[in-house]
Every structure is written in C-alpha cells, then in structure tokens.
C-alpha positions in Angstrom: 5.1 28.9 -9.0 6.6 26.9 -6.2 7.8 22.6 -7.3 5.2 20.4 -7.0 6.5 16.8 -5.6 4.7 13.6 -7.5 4.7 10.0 -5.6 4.2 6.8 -7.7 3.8 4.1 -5.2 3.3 0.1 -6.0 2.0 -2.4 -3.3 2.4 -6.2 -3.8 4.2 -5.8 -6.7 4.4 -9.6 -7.7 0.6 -9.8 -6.6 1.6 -12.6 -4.2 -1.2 -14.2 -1.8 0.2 -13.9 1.5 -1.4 -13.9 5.3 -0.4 -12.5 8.7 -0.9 -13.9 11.9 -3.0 -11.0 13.5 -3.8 -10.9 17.5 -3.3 -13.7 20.1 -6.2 -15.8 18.7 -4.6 -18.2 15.8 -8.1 -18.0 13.8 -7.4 -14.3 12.9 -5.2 -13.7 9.8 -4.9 -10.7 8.1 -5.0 -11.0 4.0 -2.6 -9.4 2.3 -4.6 -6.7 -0.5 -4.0 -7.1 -4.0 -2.0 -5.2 -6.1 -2.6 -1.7 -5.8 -1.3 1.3 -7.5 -1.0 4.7 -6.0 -0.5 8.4 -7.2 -0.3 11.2 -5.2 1.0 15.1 -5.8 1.9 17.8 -3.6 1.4 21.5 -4.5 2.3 24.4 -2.6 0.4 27.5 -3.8 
C-alpha cells in the first residue's frame, strides 16, 4: 500500500472580524469567514 498524505489546515485562527476592500466601488467589502477547520487525505491506490 502506497503513503497516504493527511492535511490539517486552520483559517482565521484568532477568529478575528476583518474586511477587504473589493473592486473599484468603496461600498463593496469582502468579510472575512469565520474560523474554519479543514481535513483533507490523499491516497494513491
């Protein structure tokens, strides 16, 4: 049997509230999502 790979992956760690400016228009701001975890695995078979 071939290695599987496993991925743990955190966004927004410190569950901040943040925006982004988004496009040329200054009423458009992209929220930042809350904190999100993520698991993922890779097998070759």
């Amino acid at each position: 049997m071939k290695p599987a790979l496993l991925t743990f992956r955190v966004r927004n760690l410190t569950d901040e509230l943040y925006a982004t400016w988004v496009g040329r228009a200054a009423s458009q701001v992209l929220i930042a999502p809350r904190r999100t975890f993520e698991l993922s695995a890779k097998v070759e078979f």
